[in-house]
N, C-alpha and C positions, 0 to 999 in steps of 0.2 A: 655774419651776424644773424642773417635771415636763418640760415639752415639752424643754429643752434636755437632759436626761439621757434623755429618748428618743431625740434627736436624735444623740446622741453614739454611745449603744446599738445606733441603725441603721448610723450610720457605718462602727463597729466592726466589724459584723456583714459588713458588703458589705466590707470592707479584708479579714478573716478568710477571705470565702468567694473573694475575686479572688487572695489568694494558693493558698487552699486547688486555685483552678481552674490556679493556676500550675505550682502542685508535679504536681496529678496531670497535667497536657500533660507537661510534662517527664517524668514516670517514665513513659506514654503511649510520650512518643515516644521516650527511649532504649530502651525496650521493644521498639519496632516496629525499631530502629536496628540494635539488638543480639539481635534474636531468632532469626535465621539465621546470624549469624557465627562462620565457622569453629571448632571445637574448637584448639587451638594446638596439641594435641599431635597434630596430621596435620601441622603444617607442613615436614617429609621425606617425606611421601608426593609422588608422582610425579601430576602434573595432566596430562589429556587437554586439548592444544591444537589446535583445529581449523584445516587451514593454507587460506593465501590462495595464487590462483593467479593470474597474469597472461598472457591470451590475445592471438592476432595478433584480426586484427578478422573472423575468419570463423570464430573458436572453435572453428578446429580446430587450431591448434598451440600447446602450453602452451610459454608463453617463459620465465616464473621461477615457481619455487614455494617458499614457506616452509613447511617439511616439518613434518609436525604431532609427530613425535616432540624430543624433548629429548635433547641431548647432555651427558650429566652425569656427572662421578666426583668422587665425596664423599673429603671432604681432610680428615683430621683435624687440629685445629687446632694440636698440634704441629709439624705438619708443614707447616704453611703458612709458606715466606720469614717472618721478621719482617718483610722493606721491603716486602713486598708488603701487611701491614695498614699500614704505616705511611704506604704513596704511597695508596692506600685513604681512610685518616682525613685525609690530608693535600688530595685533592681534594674529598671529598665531604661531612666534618664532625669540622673540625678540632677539635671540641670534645665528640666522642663522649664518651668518659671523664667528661666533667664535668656535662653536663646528664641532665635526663630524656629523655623521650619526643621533646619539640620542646624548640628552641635558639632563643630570643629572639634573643639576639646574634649567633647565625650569620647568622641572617632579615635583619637590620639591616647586616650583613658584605656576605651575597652583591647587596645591594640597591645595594649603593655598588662595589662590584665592577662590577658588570653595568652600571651608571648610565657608569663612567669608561671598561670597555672598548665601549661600547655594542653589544655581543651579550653573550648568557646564556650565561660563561663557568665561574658558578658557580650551584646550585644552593642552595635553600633546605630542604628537605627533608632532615631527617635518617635514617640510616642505619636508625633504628627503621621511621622512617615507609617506607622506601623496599622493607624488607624485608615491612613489613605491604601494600602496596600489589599489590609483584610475585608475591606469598606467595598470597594469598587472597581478594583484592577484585576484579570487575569492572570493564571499562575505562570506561565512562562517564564523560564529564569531568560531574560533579554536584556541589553543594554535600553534600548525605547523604551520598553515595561517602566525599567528603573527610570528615565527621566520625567516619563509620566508622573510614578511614584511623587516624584519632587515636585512637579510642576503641582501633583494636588495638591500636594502639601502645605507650598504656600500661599495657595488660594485659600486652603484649610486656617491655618495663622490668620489671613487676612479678614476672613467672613466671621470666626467665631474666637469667643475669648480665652484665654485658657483655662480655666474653670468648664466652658462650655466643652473643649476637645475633651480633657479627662473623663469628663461627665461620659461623653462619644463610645469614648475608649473603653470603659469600663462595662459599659452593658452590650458592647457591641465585639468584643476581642474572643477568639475561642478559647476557652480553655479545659477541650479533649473532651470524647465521650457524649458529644454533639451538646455538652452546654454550651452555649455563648452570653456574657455576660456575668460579672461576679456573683450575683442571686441565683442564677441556674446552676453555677460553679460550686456556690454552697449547699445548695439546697443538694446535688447529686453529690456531694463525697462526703456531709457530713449532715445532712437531712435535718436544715438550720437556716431559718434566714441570716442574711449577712448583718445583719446588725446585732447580731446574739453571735456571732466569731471570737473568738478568744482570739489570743497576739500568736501562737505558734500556728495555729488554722489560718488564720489571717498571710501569714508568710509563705504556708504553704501555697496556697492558691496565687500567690505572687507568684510564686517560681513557674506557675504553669505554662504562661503563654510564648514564653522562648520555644518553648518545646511538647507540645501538650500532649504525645502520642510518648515520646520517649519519657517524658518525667510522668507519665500516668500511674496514678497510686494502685494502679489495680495490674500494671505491664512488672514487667523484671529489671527496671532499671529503679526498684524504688530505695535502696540507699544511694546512689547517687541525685535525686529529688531530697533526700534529706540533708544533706553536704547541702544543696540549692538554697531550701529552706534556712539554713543555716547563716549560709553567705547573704540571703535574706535581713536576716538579724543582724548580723556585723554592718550592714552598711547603714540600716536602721541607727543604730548605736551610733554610729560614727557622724551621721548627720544631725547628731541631738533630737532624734525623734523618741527612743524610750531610752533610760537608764541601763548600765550593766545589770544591773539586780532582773531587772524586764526581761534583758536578751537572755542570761542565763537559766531565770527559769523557764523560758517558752523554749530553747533548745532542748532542756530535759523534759519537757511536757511527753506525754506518750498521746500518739494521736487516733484516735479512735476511728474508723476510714469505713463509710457505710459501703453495705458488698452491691456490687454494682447488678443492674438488674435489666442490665443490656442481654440482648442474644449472643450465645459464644459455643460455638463445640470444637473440641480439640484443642481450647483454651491456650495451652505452651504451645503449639505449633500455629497456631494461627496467628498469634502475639509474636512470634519469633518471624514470620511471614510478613507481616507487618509493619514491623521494623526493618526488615531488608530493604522493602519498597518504599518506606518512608528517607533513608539513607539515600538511595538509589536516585528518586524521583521526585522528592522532596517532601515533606510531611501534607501541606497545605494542596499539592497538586496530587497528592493521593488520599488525600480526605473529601477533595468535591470532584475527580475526572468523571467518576465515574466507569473506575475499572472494572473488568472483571479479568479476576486470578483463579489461572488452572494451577492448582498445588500438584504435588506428588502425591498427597496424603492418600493411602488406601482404608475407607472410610471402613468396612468389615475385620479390616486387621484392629483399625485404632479403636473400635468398639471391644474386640477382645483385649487389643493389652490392657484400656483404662481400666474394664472387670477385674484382671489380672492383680495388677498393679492394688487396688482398690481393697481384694480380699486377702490380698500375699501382706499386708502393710497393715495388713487389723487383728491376722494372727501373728505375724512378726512382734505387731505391737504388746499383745499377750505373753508371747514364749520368751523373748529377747530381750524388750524396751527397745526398739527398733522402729519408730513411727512414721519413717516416710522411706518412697522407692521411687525408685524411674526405670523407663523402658525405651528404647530406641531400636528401632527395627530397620533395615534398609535392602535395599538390590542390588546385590550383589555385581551383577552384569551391568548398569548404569551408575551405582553413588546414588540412587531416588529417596529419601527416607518415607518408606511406610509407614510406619507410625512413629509415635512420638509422646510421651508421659513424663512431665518432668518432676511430679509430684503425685501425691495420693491425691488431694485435694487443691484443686487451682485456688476455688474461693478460701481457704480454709484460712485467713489471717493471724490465729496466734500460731500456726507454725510453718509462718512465712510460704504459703501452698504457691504462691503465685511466682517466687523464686523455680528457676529451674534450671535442675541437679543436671538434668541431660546437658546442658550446650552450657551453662554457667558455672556449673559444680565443678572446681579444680580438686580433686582427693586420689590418695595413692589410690594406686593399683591393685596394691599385694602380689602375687605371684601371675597376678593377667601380662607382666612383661615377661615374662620368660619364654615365650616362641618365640620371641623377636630377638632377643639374646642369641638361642637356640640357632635362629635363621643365621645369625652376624655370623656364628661358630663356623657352618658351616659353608658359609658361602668363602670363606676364609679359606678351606682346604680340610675341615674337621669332619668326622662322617658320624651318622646317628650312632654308630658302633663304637666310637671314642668311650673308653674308660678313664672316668675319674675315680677318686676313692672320697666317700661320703663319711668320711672322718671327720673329729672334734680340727678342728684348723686355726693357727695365727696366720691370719691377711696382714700385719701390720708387718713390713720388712724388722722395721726395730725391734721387732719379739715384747714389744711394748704392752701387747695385750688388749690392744684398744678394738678389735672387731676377732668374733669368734663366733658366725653366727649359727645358730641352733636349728634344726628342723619343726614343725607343729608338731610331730610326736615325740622329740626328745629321743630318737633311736638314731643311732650309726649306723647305715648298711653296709659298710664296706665298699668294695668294687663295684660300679653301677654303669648302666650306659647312660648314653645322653637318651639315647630313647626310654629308658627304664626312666633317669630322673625327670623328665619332663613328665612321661605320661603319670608319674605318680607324685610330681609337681615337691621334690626333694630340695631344699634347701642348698644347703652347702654346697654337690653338685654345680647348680644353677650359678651360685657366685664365682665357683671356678670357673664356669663356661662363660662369664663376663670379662674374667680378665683373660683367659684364652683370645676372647673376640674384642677387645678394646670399647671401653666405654663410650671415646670418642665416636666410633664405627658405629655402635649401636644407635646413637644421637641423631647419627647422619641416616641411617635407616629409616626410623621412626618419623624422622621428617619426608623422606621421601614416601612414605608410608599414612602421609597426612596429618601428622602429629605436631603441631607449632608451638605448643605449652611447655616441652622440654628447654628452655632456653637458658638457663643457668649451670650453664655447664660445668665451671670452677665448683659448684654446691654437690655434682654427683660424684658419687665413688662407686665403691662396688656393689652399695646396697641397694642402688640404681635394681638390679633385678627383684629384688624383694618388694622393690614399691617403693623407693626414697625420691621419686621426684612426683610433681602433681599433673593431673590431665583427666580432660571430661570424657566423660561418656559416649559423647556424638564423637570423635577425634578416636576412640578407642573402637568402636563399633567401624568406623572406614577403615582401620589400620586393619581390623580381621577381616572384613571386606575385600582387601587387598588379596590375605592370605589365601581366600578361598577365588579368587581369580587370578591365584597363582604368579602375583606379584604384578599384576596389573592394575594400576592404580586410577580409579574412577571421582573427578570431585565430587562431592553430596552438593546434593540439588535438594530443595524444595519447591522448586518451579518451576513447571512443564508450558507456561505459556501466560504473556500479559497483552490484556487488546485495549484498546482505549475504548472509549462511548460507540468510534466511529464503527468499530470491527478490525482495524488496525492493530497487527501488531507490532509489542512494542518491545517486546524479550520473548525469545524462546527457546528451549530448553536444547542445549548442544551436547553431546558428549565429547570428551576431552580426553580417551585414555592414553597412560601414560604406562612404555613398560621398565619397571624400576628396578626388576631385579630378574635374573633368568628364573622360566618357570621350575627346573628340577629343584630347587633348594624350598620354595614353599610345597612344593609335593612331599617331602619328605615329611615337614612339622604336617602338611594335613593328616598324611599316613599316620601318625604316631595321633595326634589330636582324635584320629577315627577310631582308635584301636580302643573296644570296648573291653576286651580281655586286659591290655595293658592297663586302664583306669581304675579298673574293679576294685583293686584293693586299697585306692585312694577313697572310694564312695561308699562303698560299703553298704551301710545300710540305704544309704540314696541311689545305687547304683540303677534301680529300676527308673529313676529318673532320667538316665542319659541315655534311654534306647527306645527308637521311633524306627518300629517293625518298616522295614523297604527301604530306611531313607539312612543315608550314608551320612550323620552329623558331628562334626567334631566342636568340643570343648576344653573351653580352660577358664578357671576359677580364681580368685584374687580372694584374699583375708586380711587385713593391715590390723599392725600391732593396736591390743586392746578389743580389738573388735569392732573398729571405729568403722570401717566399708567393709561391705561384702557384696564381690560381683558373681556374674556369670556372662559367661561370651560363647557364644557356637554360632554354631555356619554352618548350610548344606554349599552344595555348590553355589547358589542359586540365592541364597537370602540369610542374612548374616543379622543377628540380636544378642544384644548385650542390655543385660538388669544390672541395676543397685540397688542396696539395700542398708540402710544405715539410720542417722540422724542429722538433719539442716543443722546445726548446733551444733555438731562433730563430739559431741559425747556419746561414750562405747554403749554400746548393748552389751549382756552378759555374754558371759565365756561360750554361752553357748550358739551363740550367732555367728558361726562359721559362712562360708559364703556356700556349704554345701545342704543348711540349713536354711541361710535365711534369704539365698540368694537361687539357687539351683529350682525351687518348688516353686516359682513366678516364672522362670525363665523357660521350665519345661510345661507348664501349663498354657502359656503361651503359645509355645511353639506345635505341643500337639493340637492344637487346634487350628493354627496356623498353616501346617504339612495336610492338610485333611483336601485342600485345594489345589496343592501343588504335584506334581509326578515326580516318583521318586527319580532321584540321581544321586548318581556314583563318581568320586574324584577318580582321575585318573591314576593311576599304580605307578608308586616313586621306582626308580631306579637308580644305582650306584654303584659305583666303581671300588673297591677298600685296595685302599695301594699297602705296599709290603712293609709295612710299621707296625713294632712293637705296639699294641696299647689301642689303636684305630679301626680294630678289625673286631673288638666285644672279646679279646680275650686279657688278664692281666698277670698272669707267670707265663716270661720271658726263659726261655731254654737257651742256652749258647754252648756249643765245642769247640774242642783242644786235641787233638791227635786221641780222642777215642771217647776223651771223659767229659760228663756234661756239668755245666752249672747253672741251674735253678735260677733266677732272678725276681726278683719283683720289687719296682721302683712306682714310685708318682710318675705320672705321663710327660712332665717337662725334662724327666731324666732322658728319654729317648726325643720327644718332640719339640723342636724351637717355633713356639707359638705364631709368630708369624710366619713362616712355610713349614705348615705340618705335615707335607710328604716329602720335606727337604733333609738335609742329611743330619744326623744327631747335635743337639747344638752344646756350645757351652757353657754348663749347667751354670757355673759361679754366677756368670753373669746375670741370671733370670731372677730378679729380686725376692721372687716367691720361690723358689726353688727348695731352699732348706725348709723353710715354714712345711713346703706341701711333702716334702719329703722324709718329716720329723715324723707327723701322723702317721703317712703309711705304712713305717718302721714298726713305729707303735700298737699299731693294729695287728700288722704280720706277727710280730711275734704274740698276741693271744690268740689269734687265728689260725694258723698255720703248724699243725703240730711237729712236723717234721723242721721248723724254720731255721735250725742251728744248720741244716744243710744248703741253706739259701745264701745268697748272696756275699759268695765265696768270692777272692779277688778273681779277676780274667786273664789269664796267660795272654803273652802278646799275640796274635792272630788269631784268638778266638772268634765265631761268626755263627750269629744266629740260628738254629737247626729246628726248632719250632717252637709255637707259644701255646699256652693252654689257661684253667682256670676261666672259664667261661665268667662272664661277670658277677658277682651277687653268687657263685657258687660256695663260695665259704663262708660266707654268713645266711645263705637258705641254701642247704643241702637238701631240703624236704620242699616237694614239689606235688599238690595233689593233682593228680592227671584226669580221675574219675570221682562224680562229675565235674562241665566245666563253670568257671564263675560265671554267675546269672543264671544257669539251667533252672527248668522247671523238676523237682523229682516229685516221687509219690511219696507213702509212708514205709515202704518197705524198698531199699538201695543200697546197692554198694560203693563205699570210697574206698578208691584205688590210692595209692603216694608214691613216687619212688624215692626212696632215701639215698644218697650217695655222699660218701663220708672219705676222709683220708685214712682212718681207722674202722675197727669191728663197731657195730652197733649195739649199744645195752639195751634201750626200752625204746620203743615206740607207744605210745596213749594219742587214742583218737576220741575227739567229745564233737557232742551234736547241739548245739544249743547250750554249751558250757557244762552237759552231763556225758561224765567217760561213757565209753561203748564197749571201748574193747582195747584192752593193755597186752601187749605181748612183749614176756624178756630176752634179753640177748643173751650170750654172744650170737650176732647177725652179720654174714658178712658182707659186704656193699659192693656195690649195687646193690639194693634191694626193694620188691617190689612189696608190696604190703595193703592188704585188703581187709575190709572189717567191714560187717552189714548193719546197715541201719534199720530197724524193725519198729514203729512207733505206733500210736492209738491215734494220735493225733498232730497234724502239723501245720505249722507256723505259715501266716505269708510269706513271711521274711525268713531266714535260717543260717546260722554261723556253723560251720563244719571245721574245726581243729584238730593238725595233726601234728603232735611234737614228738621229735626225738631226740635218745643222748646216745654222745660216743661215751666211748670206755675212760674218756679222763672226766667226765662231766658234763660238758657244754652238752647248755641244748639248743637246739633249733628246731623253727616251727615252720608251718605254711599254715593261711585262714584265708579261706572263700566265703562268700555267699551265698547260698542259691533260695531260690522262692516255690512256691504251694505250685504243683502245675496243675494249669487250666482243666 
């Protein structure tokens, strides 16, 4: 009996002393919690914010800064709009008035809110907590911080009334662009005291202080500030603060948004910077740490493109209707972006300048996906030398009719290589070379290529190569970034370094490369991308645009139906830029805003000025293998023997090659769904091309075998080839054009014109080969100069060749 009432005794003892250890932690640690916490009767005094600064990357030009003072004027709380506490209580704690400190039920509200719009459209934090938080507490995201939070809270509740917190709250809460308070709030976005606010002004400035960097009227998230604004007025409405008639016209209110008259350069890049670090680190601890950010930004680059951008986008705006552009420059060797333009005009507000096209702008491409296509082709087993035929085509198996797509000039070349169609950027070609390389394939590229906007995959078909899917600028600019580091893929950075107040850092800039694909298949598209000779007859009269004396640069140009974008994209080894040219509004410019027009003359103005700094470099020289296949090697008549006698062939390339092992052994045809379709064409053509063609494609005796192939590509639709001089040369006024004509027949007429006037007509019979010379003798000559030389055979057809060349120096 002893022992158990000892036992009991000890029990007690250790239950008495493990609460007694509970209580004293607890008063311990509210002790330690609340030992330094603010007096509440400072909470109007005025707090020293130390500001953050964001540098180019040579930290000598400050590009944005949050200014360390506060813009504040104290509003008596008579005087504050009623709807301005009531869109206040109505987005941020519709249940101020009824709870204390914290609001269970709100917590539980904005939880189901946020779960159905999936983004944090509401907030859980009540008005107490929000004003103890911005009032007086450090930013540290900590669990302590937070209980502090509470603990002021409601000491807050308990010291003042609710009338008196709002009152707090409202001239004391930031809302972005260093106003704090609703009076500074108004007076900076709409240069109005708050009692002169209309209801849709009124809402706006509600939606701010959730977010007051991201929903800034002046950043790139301001249709999503408008949605806020919106949802503003719905909960307005819903708690009998104004009428349907109220909410609906201040949703359609148009808001007039004074231009902000803060310090900013490089505006989209600084504002894009901003926003990484406010995600990152949180909005409130990157508005008072007092950071300093080393960008990427190369402050002399982003001085030329803004010029660039500025004067390409004011005669676009004359020639085209073409009112806005962007430019995105980057380094090649790390992903750094040098410069950055995502508009003509940041401030410009009626046409949305503060939107930016570069990192925001989802618009096709046009023909800027066709290397990447090109790349799939070939890394597949296809060689630049693959002949297709650049025939009128049904893609649709069912002969349904439903895609037949056209080139920009509305010509047929016939036999082409992949290298001819890329570099002269041919239609039809490019969609064959799509389903040769599987759409899927190219999807998966382009992502490993940095490309994440491709995601609707069930939506692409084949028009995928023309531009049928959407993707920005910045995403476009790393994937040729890629190309020209030879499938080395670098992430884009904008930030070379974060330090806090103390000197600490706090991010620094790592590289990450990653290698996605073997270097020989992007040597090839560079090769073909550099070949100036190959483009010329694509540019034409621009051609003088894509040549930067020493420096090895390759391009590719994008057009999307209507005229709606026009890019340009080039790369040296070394530093890779991509322009757009179009309208925020996605209405076309006229027909004549090609991207070699309204897109090419910013891009190359640019970049000569840009090369002026750097030493020239040279890609390395592709190399390749052609395995022993009909159609792979740039020729497209197949010869086969039979104990002596030959037979002729010419087929579509999926007659000899089975698209997925293109050096595998001939596949069969039935089964290739495109087969007939590509095969209907090439019939079609052969027989108006081919004069001898009743002697082709005779049946094959059994063991007949290959014996050689011929018809170089593009040779029977350009028989005429001018060799002298070459496209782009400088001549004088007196020179000779050389041609050599090569025909299946005798030649009748050769006419050669200089600027669209004959020179010199000579008739046939000629028999081919032939070489053919005529002198140019003029008074005066052109900077620019078109040189035509057509000929006919003996049944009619003609064919032509047409160069460029320019005034020499």
């Amino acid at each position: 009996m002893k022992k158990k009432r000892k036992w009991l005794s000890n029990t007690l003892f250790i239950i008495l002393l493990v609460i007694a250890g509970v209580i004293l932690i607890s008063l311990l640690g509210y002790f330690l919690l609340t030992k330094d916490l603010p007096n509440l009767e400072a909470i109007g005094q005025h707090r020293v914010i130390e500001s953050t600064k964001i540098f180019d990357r040579e930290e000598e030009t400050l590009l944005y800064e949050l200014y360390e003072e506060e813009k504040r004027t104290v509003v008596p709380f008579d005087k504050i709009p009623e709807k301005v506490k009531q869109a206040t209580i109505a987005i941020e704690d519709q249940n101020f008035y009824a709870h204390n400190a914290i609001d269970i039920r709100g917590i539980i509200r904005a939880v189901l809110v946020n779960l159905r719009s999936g983004k944090k459209t509401q907030g859980a934090s009540t008005i107490t907590q929000q004003l103890a938080r911005n009032t007086f507490l450090s930013l540290e995201k900590t669990w302590t911080r937070k209980v502090r939070e509470l603990i002021l809270a409601f000491r807050l509740e308990k010291q003042f009334s609710k009338d008196e917190i709002l009152h707090l709250y409202l001239n004391q809460i930031p809302y972005g662009s260093n106003a704090y308070g609703i009076e500074s709030a108004s007076r900076t976005y709409f240069q109005k005291p708050v009692e002169e606010l209309n209801l849709a002004e009124t809402a706006l400035l509600a939606s701010l202080p959730q977010a007051p960097s991201y929903y800034s009227p002046w950043g790139s998230h301001v249709e999503d500030l408008m949605d806020r604004k919106n949802l503003v007025l719905e909960q307005m409405y819903h708690l009998g603060y104004i009428s349907e008639q109220e909410k609906t016209n201040a949703q359609e209110d148009v808001l007039e948004i004074k231009q902000p008259d803060g310090f900013i350069k490089a505006p989209h890049f600084s504002i894009t910077v901003s926003e990484y670090l406010n995600e990152k680190y949180g909005e409130d601890f990157v508005r008072r740490a007092g950071l300093k950010i080393i960008t990427t930004l190369d402050w002399p680059l982003q001085e030329i493109a803004e010029k660039v951008v500025k004067e390409g986008v004011e005669r676009n705006t004359e020639l085209y209707n073409g009112t806005n552009g962007a430019l995105l420059a980057q380094d090649t060797d790390t992903g750094q972006i040098l410069a950055m333009v995502g508009s003509k005009d940041y401030f410009d507000r009626e046409s949305e300048g503060n939107f930016n096209v570069a990192t925001q702008g989802l618009r096709q491409p046009g023909s800027a996906m066709k290397p990447f296509v090109y790349l799939t082709a070939l890394k597949k087993g296809f060689t630049t030398e693959t002949v297709v035929f650049d025939t009128e085509t049904e893609f649709d198996a069912s002969g349904s009719g439903s895609y037949k797509p056209h080139n920009f000039d509305n010509i047929f070349r016939g036999p082409v290589t992949f290298r001819t169609a890329l570099a002269q950027s041919i239609n039809v070609p490019a969609v064959k070379a799509l389903y040769l390389a599987g759409v899927n394939d190219v999807l998966s590229l382009m992502k490993d290529f940095g490309v994440n906007t491709l995601t609707e995959k069930s939506r692409y078909g084949l028009s995928l190569v023309l531009g049928g899917g959407e993707i920005t600028l910045e995403e476009l600019v790393g994937a040729y970034s890629t190309l020209a580091e030879e499938g080395t893929y670098h992430p884009q950075s904008m930030i070379l370094r974060v330090e806090d107040s103390s000197g600490n850092i706090l991010e620094e800039y790592e590289d990450r490369p990653t290698q996605v694909i073997s270097p020989e298949y992007p040597r090839m598209i560079n090769d073909i991308l550099t070949d100036r000779d190959a483009r010329a007859g694509l540019f034409q009269s621009s051609f003088h645009l894509t040549v930067f004396s020493g420096h090895d640069v390759a391009l590719k140009t994008g057009t999307t139906n209507d005229y709606r974008d026009a890019w340009a994209f080039g790369y040296t080894p070394n530093f890779a830029v991509g322009v757009w040219a179009g309208n925020n509004n996605n209405t076309p410019m006229t027909a004549q805003g090609s991207s070699l027009l309204a897109a090419v003359p910013m891009w190359n103005a640019f970049l000569k000025d840009a090369l002026k700094t750097r030493d020239p470099e040279v890609f390395p020289k592709a190399t390749q293998e052609f395995p022993e296949k009909p159609m792979l090697k740039g020729e497209h008549i197949v010869y086969y023997e039979n104990n002596g006698d030959s037979y002729p062939q010419v087929h579509n390339l999926l007659y000899y090659v089975n698209k997925n092992d293109p050096p595998g052994p001939e596949p069969r045809r039935a089964i290739d769904g495109q087969y007939q379709n590509w095969e209907t064409s090439v019939l079609a053509w052969a027989k108006n091309n081919i004069p001898n063609f009743n002697q082709f494609n005779q049946p094959l005796p059994l063991g007949s075998t290959v014996i050689a192939s011929g018809g170089a590509a593009g040779q029977a639709n350009s028989v005429v080839k001018i060799t002298q001089p070459k496209k782009g040369a400088g001549v004088d006024r007196s020179f000779i054009i050389r041609a050599l004509i090569t025909m299946p027949s005798d030649i009748s007429s050769i006419v050669t014109l200089f600027n669209g006037i004959v020179i010199d007509t000579t008739i046939g019979p000629l028999k081919s080969p032939y070489n053919h010379d005529a002198r140019v003798s003029v008074s005066q000559i052109k900077t620019q100069n078109k040189i035509t030389v057509i000929a006919q055979d003996e049944r009619g057809n003609s064919y032509q060749d047409e160069i460029i060349v320019f005034e020499k120096d």
